[in-house]
N, C-alpha and C positions, 0 to 999 in steps of 0.2 A: 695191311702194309706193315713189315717186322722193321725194323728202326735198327742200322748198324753202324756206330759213330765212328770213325775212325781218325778222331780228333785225340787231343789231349786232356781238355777242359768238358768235355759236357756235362749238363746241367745234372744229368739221372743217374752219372756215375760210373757209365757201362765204355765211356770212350776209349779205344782197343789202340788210340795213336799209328803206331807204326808196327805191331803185332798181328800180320797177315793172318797169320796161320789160324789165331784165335778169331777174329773177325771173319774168315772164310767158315770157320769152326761153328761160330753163332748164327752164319747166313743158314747154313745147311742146316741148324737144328728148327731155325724158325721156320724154316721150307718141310721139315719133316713134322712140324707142331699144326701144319696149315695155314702159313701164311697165302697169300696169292700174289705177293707182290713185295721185290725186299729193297727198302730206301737207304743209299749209301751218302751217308755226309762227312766232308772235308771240313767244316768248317763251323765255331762252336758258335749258335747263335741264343745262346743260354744268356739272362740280362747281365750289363756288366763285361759280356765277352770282348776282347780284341780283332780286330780283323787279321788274316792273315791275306798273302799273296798270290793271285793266280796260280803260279807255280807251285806253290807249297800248297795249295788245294788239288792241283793235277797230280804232286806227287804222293801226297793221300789215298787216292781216291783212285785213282786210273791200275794201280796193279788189283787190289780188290776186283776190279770188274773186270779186270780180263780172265778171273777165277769163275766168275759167278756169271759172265753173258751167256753160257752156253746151260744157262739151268732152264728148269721150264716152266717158269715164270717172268715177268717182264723184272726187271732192273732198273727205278731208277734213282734221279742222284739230285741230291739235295745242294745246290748252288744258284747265285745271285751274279755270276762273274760269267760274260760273255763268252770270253779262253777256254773257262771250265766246261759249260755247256759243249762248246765246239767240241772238246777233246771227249766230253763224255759222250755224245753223240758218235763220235766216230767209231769210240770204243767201244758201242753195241747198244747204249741206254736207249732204254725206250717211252723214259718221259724225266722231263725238267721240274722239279719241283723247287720253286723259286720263293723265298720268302718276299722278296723284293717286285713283287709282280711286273714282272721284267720293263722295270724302269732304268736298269740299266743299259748305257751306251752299247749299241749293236746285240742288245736281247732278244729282241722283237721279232730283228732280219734274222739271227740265228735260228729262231723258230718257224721261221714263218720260209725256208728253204729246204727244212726237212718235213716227213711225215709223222714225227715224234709227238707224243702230247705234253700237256705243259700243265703243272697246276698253278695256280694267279693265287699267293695270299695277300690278305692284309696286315699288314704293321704302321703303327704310328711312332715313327722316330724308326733309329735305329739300334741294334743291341745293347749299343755302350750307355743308353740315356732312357730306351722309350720305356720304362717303370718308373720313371722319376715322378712323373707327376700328369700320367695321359688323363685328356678332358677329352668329350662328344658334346655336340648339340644334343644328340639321340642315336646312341652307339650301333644300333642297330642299323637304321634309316643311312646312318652315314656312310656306316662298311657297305650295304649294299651298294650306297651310290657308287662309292671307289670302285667294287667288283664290276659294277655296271661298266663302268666308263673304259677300265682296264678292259675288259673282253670286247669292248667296240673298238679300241684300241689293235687289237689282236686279230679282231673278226677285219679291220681294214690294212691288216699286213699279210691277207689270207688264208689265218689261221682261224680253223672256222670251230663253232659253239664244239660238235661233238670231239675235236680235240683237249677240250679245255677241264680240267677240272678246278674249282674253287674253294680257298678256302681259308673261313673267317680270321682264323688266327688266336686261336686260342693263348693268351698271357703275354701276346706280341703288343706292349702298349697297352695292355688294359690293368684297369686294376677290380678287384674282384667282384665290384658290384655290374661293371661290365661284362665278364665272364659269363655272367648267372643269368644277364638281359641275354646276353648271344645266345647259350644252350637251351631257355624256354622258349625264345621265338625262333628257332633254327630254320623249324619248318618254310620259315618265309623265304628263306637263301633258295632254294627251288625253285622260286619265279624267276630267277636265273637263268635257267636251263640249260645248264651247265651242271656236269657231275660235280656232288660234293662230298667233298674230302674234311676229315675234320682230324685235330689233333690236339687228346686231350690226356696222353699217357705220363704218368707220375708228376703231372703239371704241377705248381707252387699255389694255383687256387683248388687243389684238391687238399694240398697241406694245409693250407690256411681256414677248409672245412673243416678237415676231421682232426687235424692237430698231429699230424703223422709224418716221418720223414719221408724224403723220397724214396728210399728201399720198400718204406712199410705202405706205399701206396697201390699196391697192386688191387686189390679188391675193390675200392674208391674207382680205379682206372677202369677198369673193367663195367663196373657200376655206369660210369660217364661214356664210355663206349657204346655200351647196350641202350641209352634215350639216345646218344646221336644219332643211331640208325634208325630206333622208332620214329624218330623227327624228320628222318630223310634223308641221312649220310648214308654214300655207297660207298665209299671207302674208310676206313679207320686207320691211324698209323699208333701202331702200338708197341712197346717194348715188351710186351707179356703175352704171345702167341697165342700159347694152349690154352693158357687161363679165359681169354678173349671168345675165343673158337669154343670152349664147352658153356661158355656163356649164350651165344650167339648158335648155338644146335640146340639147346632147352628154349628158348625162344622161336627159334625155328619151328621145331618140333610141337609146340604150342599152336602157332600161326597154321600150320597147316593141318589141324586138328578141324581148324574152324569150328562149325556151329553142330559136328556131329558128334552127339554125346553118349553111342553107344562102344 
């Protein structure tokens, strides 16, 4: 999944604001690097961000994809705002990827009237706070519970399991020693059964390993990409395409080598 901000503020630097042309310009090249899927966000949820307005997310976000619905890939669009969904929905998306696991007012019925898929993350707090100071009983056990409850949630608004993808939330409210429980027991999010999605591209606990800005984290991302999948992520969202894709063909190409050593 190639990652196209079309914010002011985002966290990794790359937010194209109101420069169509260049954000049309980046969708097509991640589409030509091998993305399969290109995520458009209105709205920066980098920690510390502000909220903005239905409307100034719809006006973000909805000329973008009326550039890119007709690509041949799915499209879709990063919002927590019921307005947004609707309009992104109308406008051709073909899944809601919601940080707020659609706890917001009229999410649910908005989903649950189309055939769109939807990914359920978790977050604790919200942008402007949730790094201040996130606590778990048992970071893990917890977020599955949330995922749990949310997809029964979703499964009783008759959005059923194979629409659903999940995902944990990487740097949403954790701080890094949480990060690092999430990524080695990942594998356990699959008792889910629910696709998982994972997002861990130029994150702040990659900087906080290796000591690298966000520009310099490309190889780190890519590195953290490559165990999500071994772990059991079928989707990645990543800002570094090619780099991702030649990682994930050498692994490939390994895997299917299997146990014949001539």
């Amino acid at each position: 999944m190639g990652i196209v901000n079309v914010t002011p503020d985002s966290f990794s630097g790359d937010g194209l604001a109101r420069d169509l042309g260049r954000a049309e310009e980046q969708a097509l090249q991640m589409l030509a690097d091998g993305a399969d899927l290109i995520d458009i966000g209105g709205e920066s949820s980098r920690p510390g961000a502000a909220p903005v307005s239905a409307q100034e997310e719809i006006d973000r976000v909805l000329p973008l994809l009326e550039r890119l619905c007709n690509l041949p890939v799915p499209i879709s669009v990063d919002t927590c705002k019921a307005p947004v969904m609707r309009a992104a929905l109308a406008g051709g998306a073909a899944l809601i990827n919601d940080i707020n696991a659609l706890q917001a007012e009229d999410a649910v019925d908005t989903l649950a009237g189309v055939n769109a898929a939807v990914c359920i993350m978790h977050m604790q707090g919200e942008p402007r706070s949730m790094q201040n100071a996130p606590r778990y009983l048992n970071v893990v056990e917890d977020i599955k519970g949330f995922l749990q409850q949310r997809i029964a949630v979703a499964n009783q608004a008759g959005i059923g399991h194979e629409r659903i993808c999940v995902d944990p939330g990487f740097c949403f409210g954790k701080a890094l020693n949480h990060n690092l429980a999430l990524l080695k027991n990942l594998r356990l999010f699959s008792d889910l059964g629910c696709t998982l999605l994972v997002g861990l591209s130029r994150k702040s606990m990659l900087g906080q390993i290796t000591g690298r800005a966000v520009a310099d984290r490309i190889v780190a991302s890519v590195a953290a990409a490559l165990m999500a999948v071994e772990a059991g992520a079928r989707i990645v969202r990543v800002h570094d395409v090619a780099a991702t894709r030649d990682a994930f063909a050498i692994w490939q190409a390994i895997n299917e080598q299997g146990q014949d050593h001539d």
